[in-house]
KEVO-680121 format. One record per residue (C-alpha): x, y, z. Coordinates in steps of 0.5 Angstrom, whole numbers. Layout:
    xx    yy    zz
     X     Y     Z
...
END
This chain:
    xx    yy    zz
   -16    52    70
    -8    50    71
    -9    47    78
   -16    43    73
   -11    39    69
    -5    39    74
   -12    34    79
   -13    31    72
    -6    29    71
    -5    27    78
   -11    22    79
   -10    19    72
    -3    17    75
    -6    15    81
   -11    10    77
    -5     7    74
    -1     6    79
    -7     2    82
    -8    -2    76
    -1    -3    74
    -2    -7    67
     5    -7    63
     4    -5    55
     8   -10    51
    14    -6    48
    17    -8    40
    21   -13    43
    15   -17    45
    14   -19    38
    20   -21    35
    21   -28    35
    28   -29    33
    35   -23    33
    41   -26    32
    47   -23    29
    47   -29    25
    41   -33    21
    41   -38    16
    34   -40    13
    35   -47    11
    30   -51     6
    26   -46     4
    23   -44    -3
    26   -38    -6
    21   -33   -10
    26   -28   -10
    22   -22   -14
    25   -22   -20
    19   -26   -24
    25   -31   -24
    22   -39   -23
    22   -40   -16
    28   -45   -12
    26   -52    -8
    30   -53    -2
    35   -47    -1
    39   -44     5
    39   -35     6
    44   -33    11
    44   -27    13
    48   -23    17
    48   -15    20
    41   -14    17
    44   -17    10
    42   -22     6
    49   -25     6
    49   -31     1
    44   -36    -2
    44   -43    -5
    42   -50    -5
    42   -53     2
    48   -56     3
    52   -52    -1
    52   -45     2
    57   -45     8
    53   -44    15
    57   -40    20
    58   -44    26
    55   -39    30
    49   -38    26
    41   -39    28
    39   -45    23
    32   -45    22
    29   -51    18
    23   -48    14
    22   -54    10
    15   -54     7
    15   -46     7
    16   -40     2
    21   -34     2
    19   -28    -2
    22   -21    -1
    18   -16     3
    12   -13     0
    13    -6    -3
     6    -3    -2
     5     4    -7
    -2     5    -4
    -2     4     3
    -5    10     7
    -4    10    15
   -12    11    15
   -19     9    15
   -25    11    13
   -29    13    20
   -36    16    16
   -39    23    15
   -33    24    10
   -28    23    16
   -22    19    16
   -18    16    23
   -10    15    23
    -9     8    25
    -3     9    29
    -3     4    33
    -6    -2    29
    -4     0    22
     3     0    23
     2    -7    26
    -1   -10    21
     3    -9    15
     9   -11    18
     5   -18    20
     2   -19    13
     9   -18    10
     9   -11     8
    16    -9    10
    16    -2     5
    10     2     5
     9     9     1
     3    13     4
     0    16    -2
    -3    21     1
    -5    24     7
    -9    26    13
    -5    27    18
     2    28    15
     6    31    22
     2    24    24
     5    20    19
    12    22    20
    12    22    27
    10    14    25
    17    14    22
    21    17    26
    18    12    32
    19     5    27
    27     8    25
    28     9    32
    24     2    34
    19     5    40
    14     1    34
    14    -4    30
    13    -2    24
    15    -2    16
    20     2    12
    15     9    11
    16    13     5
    12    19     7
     8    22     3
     6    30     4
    -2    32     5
    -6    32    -1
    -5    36    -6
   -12    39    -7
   -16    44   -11
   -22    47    -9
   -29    44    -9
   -27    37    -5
   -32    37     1
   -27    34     6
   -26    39    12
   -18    35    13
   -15    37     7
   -13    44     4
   -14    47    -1
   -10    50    -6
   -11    58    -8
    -7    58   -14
     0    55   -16
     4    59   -13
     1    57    -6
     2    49   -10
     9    50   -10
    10    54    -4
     7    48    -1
    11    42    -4
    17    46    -1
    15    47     6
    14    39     7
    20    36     3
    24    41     8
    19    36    14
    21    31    11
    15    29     6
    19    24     0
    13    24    -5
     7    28    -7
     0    27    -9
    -5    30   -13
   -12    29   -12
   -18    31   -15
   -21    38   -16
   -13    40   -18
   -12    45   -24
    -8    43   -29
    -4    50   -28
    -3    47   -20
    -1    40   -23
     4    44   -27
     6    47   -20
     7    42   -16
    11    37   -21
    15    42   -23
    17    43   -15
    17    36   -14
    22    35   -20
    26    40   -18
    27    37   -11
    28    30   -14
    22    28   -12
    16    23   -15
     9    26   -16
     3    21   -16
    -4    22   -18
   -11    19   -16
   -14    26   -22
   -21    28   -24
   -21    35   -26
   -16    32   -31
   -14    26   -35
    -9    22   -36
    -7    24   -42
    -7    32   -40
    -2    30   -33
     2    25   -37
     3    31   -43
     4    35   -35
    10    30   -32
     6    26   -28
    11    20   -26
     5    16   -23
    -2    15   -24
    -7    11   -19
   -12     7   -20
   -13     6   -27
   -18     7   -32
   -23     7   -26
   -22    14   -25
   -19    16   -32
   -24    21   -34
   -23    24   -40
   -27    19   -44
   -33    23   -40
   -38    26   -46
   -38    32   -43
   -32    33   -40
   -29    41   -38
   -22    43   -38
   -20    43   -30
   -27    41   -28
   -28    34   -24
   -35    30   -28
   -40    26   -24
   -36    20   -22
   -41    15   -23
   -43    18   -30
   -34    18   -32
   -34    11   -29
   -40     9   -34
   -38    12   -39
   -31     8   -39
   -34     1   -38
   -38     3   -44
   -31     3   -47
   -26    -4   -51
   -20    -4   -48
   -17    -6   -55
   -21     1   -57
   -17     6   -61
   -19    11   -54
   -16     7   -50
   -11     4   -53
    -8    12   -55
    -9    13   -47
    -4     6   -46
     1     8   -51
     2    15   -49
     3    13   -42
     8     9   -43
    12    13   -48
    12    18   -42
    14    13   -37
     8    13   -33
     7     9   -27
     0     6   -26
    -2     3   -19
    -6    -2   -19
   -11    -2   -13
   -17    -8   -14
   -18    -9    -7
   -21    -2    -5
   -26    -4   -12
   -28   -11   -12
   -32    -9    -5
   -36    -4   -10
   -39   -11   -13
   -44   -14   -11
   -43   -21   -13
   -35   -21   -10
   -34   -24    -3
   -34   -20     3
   -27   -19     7
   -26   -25    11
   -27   -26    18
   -22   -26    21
   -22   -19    18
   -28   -17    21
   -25   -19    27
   -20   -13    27
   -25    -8    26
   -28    -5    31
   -36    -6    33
   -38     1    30
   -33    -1    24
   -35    -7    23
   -43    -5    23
   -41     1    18
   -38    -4    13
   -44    -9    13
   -48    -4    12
   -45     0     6
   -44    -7     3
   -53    -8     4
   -53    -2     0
   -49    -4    -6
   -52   -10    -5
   -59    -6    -7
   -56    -3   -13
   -59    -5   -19
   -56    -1   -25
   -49    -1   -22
   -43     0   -27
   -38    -3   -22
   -39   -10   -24
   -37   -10   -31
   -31    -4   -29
   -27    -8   -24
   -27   -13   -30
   -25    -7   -35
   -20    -5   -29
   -16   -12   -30
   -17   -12   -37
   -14    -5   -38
    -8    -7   -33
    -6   -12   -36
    -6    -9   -43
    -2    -3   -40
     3    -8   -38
     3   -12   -44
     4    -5   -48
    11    -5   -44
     8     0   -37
     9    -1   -31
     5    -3   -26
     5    -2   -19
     1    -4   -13
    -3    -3    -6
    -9    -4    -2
   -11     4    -1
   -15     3     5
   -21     8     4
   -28     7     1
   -33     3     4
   -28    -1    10
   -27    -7    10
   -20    -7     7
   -15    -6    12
    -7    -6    12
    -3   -12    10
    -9   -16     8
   -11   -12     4
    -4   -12     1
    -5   -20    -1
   -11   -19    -3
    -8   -15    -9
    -3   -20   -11
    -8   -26   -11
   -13   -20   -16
    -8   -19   -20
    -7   -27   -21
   -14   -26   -23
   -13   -21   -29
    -8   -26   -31
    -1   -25   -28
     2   -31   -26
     3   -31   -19
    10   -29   -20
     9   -23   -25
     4   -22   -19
     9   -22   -14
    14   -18   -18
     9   -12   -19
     9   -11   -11
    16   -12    -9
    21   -10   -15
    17    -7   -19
    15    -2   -12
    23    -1   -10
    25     1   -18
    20     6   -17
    22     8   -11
    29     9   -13
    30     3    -8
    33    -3   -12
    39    -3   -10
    37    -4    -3
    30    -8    -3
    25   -11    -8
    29   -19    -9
    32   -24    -5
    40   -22    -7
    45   -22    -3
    48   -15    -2
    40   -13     0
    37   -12     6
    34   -18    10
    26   -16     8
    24   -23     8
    16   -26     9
    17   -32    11
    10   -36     8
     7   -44     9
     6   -47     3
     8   -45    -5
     5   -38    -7
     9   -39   -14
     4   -45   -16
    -3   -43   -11
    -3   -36   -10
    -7   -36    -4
    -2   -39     1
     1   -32     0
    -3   -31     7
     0   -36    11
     5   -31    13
     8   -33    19
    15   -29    21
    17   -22    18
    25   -21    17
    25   -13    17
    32   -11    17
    34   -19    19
    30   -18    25
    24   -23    26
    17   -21    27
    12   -26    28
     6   -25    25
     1   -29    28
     2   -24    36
     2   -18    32
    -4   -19    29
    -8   -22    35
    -5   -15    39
   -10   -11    35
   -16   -15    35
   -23   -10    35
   -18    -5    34
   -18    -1    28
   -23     3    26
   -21     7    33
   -14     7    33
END
C-alpha cells in the first residue's frame, strides 16, 4: 500500500509537470499597494448614520487612514498614489455578523467554501466576517491563519467555535452535548485553539446554555444564539449577548411550548406570524432583550428565498454556483413556489416590522447573509443584499450601513480599529459607483476593496470562482 501512494504521488507530479498551469497567487488580485493613497473626490459615508460628504480626499498611509477632508484642503504627500474616485462612494468595510464559510450541499451536509468564499467577501466589500457557527472549526482557523498570513485573499475572520448543540439535531457534522459539564469543557478546549465566539443552536438545554455562557464570559468571550429549545426571553434571563435571527426563530410563543424541548418549527413560525408586533407578548420580549443588552442579528437574505413572490438571486449569482448547486436551488425554490399555506410570506414581513421595533425601543441590531437554507444566497452578495432589506423595513440607507459596519465592530470589541472611516483606523474602505447613501442599490457596484490599505479588485476576484461554489 505505501509503494501504492508513493506511484500515485509521483504520477501526479508527473501530470503536472506535463500540463505546467500557474495558479494565481494573492498577489494577482491586488489592483493597487502603495505605502501611500490618496483617495480623491470621493463621497464619504463613513458608518456612523452621519450624512454622507461630497467630494472628499482619504489618504491613507501604513495600512491607516491617515486624514480626511474636502479635496483640496487635505495636504496630499508628494509620494502618494492619487486616485481620482469622482462619481464614486467610500463606506467602511462591512462587518458581516452571520457569515458562515459554508454551503448547504443537501442531505443535511454542509462543504466549506474554502476557496470561494473567502474570495467572495472580500470582493463584495466584507472586510471582517464573524463565522457564527461552524462545521469545520479547524478548517476555519486554518483559513484564518492563510489570509493573516496572505497565502489567500481573505477578510479579517473572527472564528466562531463548533456548534453548541444538544441532543436531538439530525446532523451528523455537529457534536452533541452530554451534559454541562461536557458544555464547558468544550468552550475551553476551542478558546485555547483560538475560537473568538460561540454559538448555541437548537436542541440546547437551559442548564448547557448555562454552561457555555458561564465559560465563555469567564474567557471574555461573547456567546450568540440561533435557539429553539429555548426562548428568548429564558437566554436573555441566562446571559445571552446575542440573539440570531429574530422573531423568525423565537419560539416561545408556541402554544405548547415544554421547558428545554424545540416545538415544531413551522408551527413556532405560524404561531408568531399570528402575532401584533405592537402586542403586550411581543413587545415584552423587545423591552426585555434590551434592558439586558442583547444583540439581534438580522438575516433577511436567507428568509426572503422562502417567499414565493420574492425575486430569485440574481444572475450573475447563478453564475457562481456550480451546475449541481445552481439545479438544487431552483428546485428547492419549485417547491416553495407550490406551498399554498406557507406562513413565510407574512413572517418575513413581521421579521422587518419586529426589527425595527427592536431598534427603535433602543436594541442593537446586527447583520449578516448566513448562507444556509435553500442555496441561492452566498458570500459577499448576500451581505448586500442585507443592507438594501433592511432599507426595505424602513431604515434609511444609512442606518442600514451603520448596522453591518459599526454597529458589527462595537459588538465585536473592535471600534477603535474598524466600523467608520476615521482617521487613526484601519484602511478597510469599499469603494462603490454611485450614491448608496440616496439609492441603496448602488451599493452593488463594488469595484476596489482597501483591506488593511491594500487594494483588492472585485471584479478578478469575482470572476476567479465562477461554477465554483457549491464544491469548494
Amino acid at each position: 500500500m505505501r509503494w501504492l501512494l508513493v506511484a500515485l504521488a509521483v504520477a501526479c507530479c508527473t501530470t503536472s509537470f506535463a500540463q505546467p498551469q500557474t495558479a494565481p497567487t494573492a498577489k494577482d488580485f491586488i489592483r493597487v499597494q502603495s505605502p501611500v493613497i490618496a483617495l480623491e473626490h470621493v463621497r464619504v459615508i463613513d458608518g456612523t448614520g452621519a450624512p454622507a460628504k461630497a467630494d472628499q480626499t482619504i489618504i491613507v498611509s501604513g495600512g491607516k487612514i491617515t486624514a480626511i477632508g474636502n479635496a483640496g484642503a487635505v495636504p496630499v504627500p508628494a509620494d502618494a498614489n492619487r486616485m481620482d474616485f469622482t462619481g464614486y462612494s467610500a463606506l467602511p468595510g462591512l462587518v458581516g455578523m452571520h457569515d458562515h464559510l459554508f454551503y448547504p450541499a443537501g442531505g443535511g451536509l454542509y462543504h466549506d467554501m474554502t476557496f470561494s468564499f473567502p474570495r467572495l467577501y472580500l470582493a463584495l466589500g466584507v472586510t471582517t466576517i464573524r463565522t457564527t457557527g461552524s462545521m469545520e472549526p479547524y478548517t476555519d482557523l486554518e483559513i484564518k491563519k492563510a489570509v493573516e498570513s496572505g497565502k489567500i485573499p481573505g477578510p479579517k475572520i473572527n472564528a466562531t467555535g463548533p456548534y453548541m448543540e444538544g441532543e436531538g439535531i439530525p446532523l451528523l457534522q455537529l457534536h452533541q452535548l452530554t451534559g454541562p459539564e461536557d458544555a464547558s469543557r468544550t468552550v475551553d478546549y476551542w478558546v485555547a485553539e483560538g475560537a473568538r465566539s460561540f454559538k448555541v443552536y437548537n436542541f440546547i438545554t437551559r442548564a448547557e446554555l448555562k454552561a457555555v455562557i458561564d465559560t465563555a464570559h469567564k474567557h471574555g468571550i461573547k456567546v450568540t444564539g440561533h435557539l429553539c429549545s429555548i426562548g428568548f426571553r429564558e437566554a436573555a434571563e441566562l446571559g445571552i449577548d446575542d440573539l440570531e435571527h429574530g422573531l423568525t426563530v423565537d419560539t416561545e410563543f408556541h402554544p405548547d411550548k415544554k421547558p428545554d424541548v424545540c416545538p415544531n418549527p413551522t408551527q413556532a413560525v405560524a404561531a408568531a406570524a399570528k402575532l401584533d408586533v405592537a402586542g403586550e407578548q411581543i413587545q415584552t420580549t423587545i423591552k426585555m432583550l434590551v434592558d439586558k443588552h442583547v444583540a439581534l442579528t438580522s438575516t433577511l437574505p436567507v428568509f426572503e428565498q422562502f417567499v414565493a413572490s420574492r425575486p430569485e438571486v440574481p444572475q450573475k449569482v447563478l453564475d457562481l454556483l456550480t451546475d449541481d448547486a445552481r439545479k438544487a436551488y431552483q428546485a428547492n425554490r419549485a417547491r416553495i413556489a407550490q406551498n399554498q399555506q406557507s406562513p413565510w410570506p407574512v413572517m418575513f414581513q413581521k421579521e422587518m416590522e419586529f426589527e425595527r421595533a427592536y431598534v427603535k425601543a433602543g436594541g442593537t441590531l446586527l447583520a449578516g447573509l448566513d448562507p444556509t437554507g435553500i442555496g441561492g444566497i452566498i458570500a459577499g452578495f448576500g451581505d448586500l443584499r442585507e443592507v438594501e432589506l433592511l432599507v426595505e423595513a424602513g431604515f434609511t440607507p444609512l442606518e442600514a450601513i451603520k448596522v453591518q459596519t459599526l454597529n458589527g465592530a462595537q459588538f465585536l470589541g473592535e471600534a477603535d480599529h474598524i466600523g467608520s472611516l476615521v482617521p487613526g483606523k484601519q484602511a478597510d474602505i469599499m469603494l462603490v459607483k454611485g450614491d448608496p447613501s440616496a439609492k441603496i442599490a448602488d451599493i452593488e457596484n463594488v469595484e476596489l476593496v482597501l483591506k488593511d490599505g491594500v487594494g483588492w479588485d472585485s471584479k478578478k476576484l469575482i470572476d476567479s470562482v465562477k461554477g465554483q461554489v457549491g464544491t469548494r
